[in-house]
C-alpha positions in Angstrom: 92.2 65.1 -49.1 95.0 66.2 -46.9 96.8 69.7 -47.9 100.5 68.1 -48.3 99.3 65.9 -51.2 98.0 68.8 -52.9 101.0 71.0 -52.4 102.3 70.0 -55.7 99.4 69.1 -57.5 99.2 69.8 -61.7 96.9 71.5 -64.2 95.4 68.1 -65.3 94.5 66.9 -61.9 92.7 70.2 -61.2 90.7 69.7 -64.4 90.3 66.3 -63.4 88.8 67.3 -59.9 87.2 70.1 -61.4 85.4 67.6 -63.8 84.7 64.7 -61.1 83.4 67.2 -58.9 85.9 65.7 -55.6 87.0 69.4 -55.1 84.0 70.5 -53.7 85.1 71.4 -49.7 88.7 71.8 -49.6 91.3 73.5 -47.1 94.6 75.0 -47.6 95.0 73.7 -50.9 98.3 75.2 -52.7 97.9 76.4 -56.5 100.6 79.1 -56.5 102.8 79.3 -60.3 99.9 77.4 -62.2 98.3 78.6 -65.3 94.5 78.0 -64.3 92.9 80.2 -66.9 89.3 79.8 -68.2 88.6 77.1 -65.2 85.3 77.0 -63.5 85.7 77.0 -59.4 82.3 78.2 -58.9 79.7 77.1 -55.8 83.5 75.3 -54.3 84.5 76.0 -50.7 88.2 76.7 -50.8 89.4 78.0 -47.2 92.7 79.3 -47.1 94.1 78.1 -50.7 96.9 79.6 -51.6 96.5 81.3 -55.7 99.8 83.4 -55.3 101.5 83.9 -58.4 98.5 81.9 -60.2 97.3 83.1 -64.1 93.6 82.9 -63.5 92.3 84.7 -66.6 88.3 84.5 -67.8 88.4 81.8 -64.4 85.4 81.3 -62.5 84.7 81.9 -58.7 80.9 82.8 -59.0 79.6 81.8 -55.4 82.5 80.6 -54.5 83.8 80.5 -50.6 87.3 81.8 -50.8 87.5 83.4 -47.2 91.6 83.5 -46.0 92.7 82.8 -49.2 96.1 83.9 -51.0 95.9 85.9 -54.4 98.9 87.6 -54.3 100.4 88.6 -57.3 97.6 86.5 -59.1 96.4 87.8 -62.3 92.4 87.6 -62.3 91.9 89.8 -65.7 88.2 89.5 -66.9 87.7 86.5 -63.6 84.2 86.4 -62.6 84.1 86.8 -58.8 80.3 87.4 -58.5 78.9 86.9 -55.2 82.4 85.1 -54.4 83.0 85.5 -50.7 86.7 86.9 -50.3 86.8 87.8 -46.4 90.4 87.8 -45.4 92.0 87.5 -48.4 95.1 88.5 -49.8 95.0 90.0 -53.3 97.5 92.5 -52.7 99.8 93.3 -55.9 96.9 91.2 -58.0 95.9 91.9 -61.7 91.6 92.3 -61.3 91.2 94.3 -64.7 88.2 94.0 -65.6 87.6 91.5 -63.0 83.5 90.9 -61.7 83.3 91.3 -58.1 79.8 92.5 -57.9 77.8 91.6 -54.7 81.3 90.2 -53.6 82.5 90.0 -49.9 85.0 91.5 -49.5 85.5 92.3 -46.0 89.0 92.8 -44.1 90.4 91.8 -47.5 93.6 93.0 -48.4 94.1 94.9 -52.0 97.2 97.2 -51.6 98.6 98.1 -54.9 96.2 95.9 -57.0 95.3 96.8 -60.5 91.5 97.1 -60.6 91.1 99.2 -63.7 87.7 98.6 -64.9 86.6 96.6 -62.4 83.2 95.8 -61.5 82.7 95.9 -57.8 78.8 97.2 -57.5 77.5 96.4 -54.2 80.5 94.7 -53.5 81.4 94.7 -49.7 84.2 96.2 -49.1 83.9 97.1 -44.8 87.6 97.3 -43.6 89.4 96.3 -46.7 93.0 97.6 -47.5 92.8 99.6 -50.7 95.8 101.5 -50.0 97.9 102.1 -53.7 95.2 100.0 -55.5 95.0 101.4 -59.1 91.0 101.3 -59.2 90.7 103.9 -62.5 87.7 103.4 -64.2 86.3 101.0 -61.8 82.7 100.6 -61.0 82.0 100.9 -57.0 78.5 101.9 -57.2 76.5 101.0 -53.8 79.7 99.6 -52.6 79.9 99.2 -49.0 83.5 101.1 -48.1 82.9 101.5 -44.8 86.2 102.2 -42.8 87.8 100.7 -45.9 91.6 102.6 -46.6 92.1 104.2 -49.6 95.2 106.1 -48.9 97.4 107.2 -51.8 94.7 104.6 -54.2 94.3 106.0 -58.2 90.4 106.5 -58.5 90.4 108.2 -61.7 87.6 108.0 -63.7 86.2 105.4 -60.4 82.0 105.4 -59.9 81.4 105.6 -56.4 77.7 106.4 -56.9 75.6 105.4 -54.1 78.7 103.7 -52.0 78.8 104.0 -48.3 82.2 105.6 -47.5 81.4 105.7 -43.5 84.9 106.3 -41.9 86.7 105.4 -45.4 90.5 106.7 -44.8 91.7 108.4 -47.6 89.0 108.9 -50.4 89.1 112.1 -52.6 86.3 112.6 -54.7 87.6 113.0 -57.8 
């Protein structure tokens, strides 16, 4: 499937791929504005798709390749992201309350100003990722890899950082 036949693509053909299964390795594929709540995009390699803008409530991503992609402005409240691999992304300005990230990859991932209240992110790899003015109150980090991650001017309020690595993190303040 080429990218400029999917740049306008519907709700009901996503269900319909989703369903047929013909979605399963797919580049630069454009989803931005649609309302894609409570579908499952798990075990799918989507490279560079762009979610901006997208409502992806209760949505599924477990195990699902997601590197480069575009989540900006997205709102991913209670998404399942479990062992999801986000390298690159963009989810800066995204909604991830009470979003599942654990074991997630998150490297060189950008999150600046994201709301992450309450979001699970145990043992979530987060080396080099932008958390600059991400709201992460009440998130779970524990055994989190932060590693030269940026936390600068980022709400942790009521955050679990138990076990995480926080080698060269910029900006973290115990709370």
């Amino acid at each position: 499937m080429d990218s400029a036949s999917m740049a306008n693509i519907t709700v009901e053909e996503v269900r319909r791929l989703l369903i047929t299964k013909s979605i399963t390795h797919s580049n630069n594929m454009d989803f931005s504005g649609l309302d894609l709540s409570g579908l499952d995009f798990s075990g799918l390699t989507l490279v560079s798709a762009n979610f901006s803008n997208t409502r992806l409530i209760k949505t599924k991503f477990v195990k699902t390749f997601l590197s480069k992609c575009n989540f900006q402005g997205a709102n991913l409240t209670e998404a399942d992201l479990t062992t999801a691999n986000l390298r690159e992304a963009d989810l800066s300005r995204a909604t991830l309350e009470n979003t599942t990230l654990s074991r997630a990859n998150l490297a060189k991932a950008n999150l600046s100003g994201a709301t992450c209240v309450k979001a699970s992110m145990t043992f979530a790899n987060l080396n080099s990722c932008n958390l600059s003015r991400a709201n992460l109150s009440s998130a779970s980090l524990h055994g989190a890899d932060l590693t030269k991650a940026d936390l600068t001017g980022a709400q942790t309020r009521g955050a679990s950082f138990k076990n995480a690595k926080l080698i060269g993190t910029i900006g973290y303040k115990p709370s």
